[in-house]
C-alpha positions in Angstrom: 174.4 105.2 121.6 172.4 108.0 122.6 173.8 111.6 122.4 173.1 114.6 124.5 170.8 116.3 122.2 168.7 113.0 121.6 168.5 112.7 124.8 166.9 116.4 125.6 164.8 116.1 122.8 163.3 112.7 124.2 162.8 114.4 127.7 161.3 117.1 125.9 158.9 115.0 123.8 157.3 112.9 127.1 155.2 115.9 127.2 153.5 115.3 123.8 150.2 114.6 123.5 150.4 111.9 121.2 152.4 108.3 122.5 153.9 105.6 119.7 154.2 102.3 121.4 156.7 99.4 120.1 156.1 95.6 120.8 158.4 92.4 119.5 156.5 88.8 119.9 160.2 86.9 120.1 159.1 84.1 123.0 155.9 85.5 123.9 152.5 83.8 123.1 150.1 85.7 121.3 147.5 86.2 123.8 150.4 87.9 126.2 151.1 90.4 123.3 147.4 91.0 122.7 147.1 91.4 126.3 149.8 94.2 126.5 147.9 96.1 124.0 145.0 96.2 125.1 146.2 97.1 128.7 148.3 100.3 127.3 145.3 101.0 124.9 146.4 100.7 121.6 143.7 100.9 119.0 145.9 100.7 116.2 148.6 97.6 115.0 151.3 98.8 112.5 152.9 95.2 111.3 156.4 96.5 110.3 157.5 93.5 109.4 158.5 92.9 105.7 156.6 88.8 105.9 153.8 89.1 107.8 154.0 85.3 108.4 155.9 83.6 111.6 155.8 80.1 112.3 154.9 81.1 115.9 151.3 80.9 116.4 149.0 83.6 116.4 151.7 86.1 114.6 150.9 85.4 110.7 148.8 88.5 109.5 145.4 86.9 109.3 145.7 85.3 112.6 147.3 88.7 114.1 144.4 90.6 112.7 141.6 88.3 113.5 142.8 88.3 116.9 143.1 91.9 117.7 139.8 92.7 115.8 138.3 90.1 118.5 139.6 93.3 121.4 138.7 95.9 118.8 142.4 96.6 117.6 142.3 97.3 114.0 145.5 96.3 111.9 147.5 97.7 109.4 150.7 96.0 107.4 153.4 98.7 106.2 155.4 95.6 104.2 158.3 98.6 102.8 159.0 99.9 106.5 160.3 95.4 107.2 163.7 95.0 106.9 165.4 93.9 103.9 166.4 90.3 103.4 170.1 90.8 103.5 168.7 92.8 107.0 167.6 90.3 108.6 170.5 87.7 107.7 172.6 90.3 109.4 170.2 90.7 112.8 170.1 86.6 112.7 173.7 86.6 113.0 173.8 89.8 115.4 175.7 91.8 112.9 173.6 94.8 114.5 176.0 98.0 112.8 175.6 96.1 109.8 171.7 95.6 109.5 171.7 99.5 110.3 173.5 100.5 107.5 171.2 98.1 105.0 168.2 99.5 107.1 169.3 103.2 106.8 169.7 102.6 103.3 166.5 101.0 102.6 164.9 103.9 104.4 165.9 106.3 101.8 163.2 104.3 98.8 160.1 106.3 98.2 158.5 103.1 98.6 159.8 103.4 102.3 159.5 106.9 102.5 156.0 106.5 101.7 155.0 104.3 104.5 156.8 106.4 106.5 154.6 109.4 105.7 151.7 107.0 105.9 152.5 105.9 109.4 153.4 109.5 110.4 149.3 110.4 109.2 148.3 107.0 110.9 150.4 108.4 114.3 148.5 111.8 114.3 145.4 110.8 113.4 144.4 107.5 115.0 144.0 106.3 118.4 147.1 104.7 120.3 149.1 103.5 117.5 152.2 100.4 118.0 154.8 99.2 116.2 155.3 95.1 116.0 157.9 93.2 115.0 159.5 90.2 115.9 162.7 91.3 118.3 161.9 91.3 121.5 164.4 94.0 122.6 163.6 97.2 120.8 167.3 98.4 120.8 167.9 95.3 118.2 165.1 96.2 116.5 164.2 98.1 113.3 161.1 99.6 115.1 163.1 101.1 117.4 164.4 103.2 113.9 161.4 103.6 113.1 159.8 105.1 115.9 162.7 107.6 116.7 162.3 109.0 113.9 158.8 109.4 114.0 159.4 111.0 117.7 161.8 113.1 116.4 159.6 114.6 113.3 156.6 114.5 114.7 157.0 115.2 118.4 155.3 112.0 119.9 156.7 109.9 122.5 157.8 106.4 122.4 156.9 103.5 124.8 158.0 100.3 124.3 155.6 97.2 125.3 157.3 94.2 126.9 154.9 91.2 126.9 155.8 88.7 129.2 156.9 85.5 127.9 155.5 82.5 129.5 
């Protein structure tokens, strides 16, 4: 839930300069997702996810990456901002409160704290920069964490990318 104040602050930020966009693969093919990115002109992949494999094809992080080089997307993997195992037991079973908590938590590791700073350099300083992970709905996404706060520290604006599914 939103509050008043997050809500101003995000009205505020669609003025920024620089724009953050989120994407989730769940039931899209690949080509669709690369698609998306290349039409909202993202020039740089952040792979948030804590496996960059998936069983779905075209999402494991050699595949990802030789597929966006091919539209001139460069890729990056910032394994410590994925979720958590326990995390991810608790979004599989949609225990959403729950996976926030251990998310939140995790957050506060210099390792993620790190990559956080690292994807807050990446943000200013490279082109159009998105956030993938699997969920197709940001708002049951960890992205979705991710990129708020990186709106709210850094004054950028968020967007997020629905692929079609087909």
């Amino acid at each position: 839930m939103m509050t008043k104040a997050k809500a101003a602050t995000r009205t505020a930020t669609k003025s920024a300069t620089k724009t953050l966009f989120t994407i989730g693969y769940e039931h899209t093919p690949a080509k669709a997702v690369l698609d998306e990115l290349q039409a909202a002109g993202v020039k740089l992949l952040v792979d948030v996810r804590a496996v960059a494999a998936s069983r779905r094809p075209g999402f494991s992080k050699s595949q990802l990456a030789a597929g966006l080089d091919e539209r001139g997307i460069a890729y990056v993997h910032l394994r410590r901002l994925g979720t958590p195992k326990e995390g991810r037991e608790a979004a599989r079973s949609g225990q959403y409160d729950t996976l926030h908590k251990i998310y939140s938590a995790h957050l506060k590791t210099p390792q993620a704290r790190e990559q956080m700073d690292e994807l807050a350099a990446l943000v200013k300083s490279a082109g159009p920069v998105c956030l993938l992970c699997y969920e197709r709905d940001h708002a049951h996404c960890h992205r979705q964490w991710i990129a708020e706060i990186i709106e709210d520290r850094d004054q950028v604006r968020v967007e997020n990318l629905v692929a079609p599914q087909v």
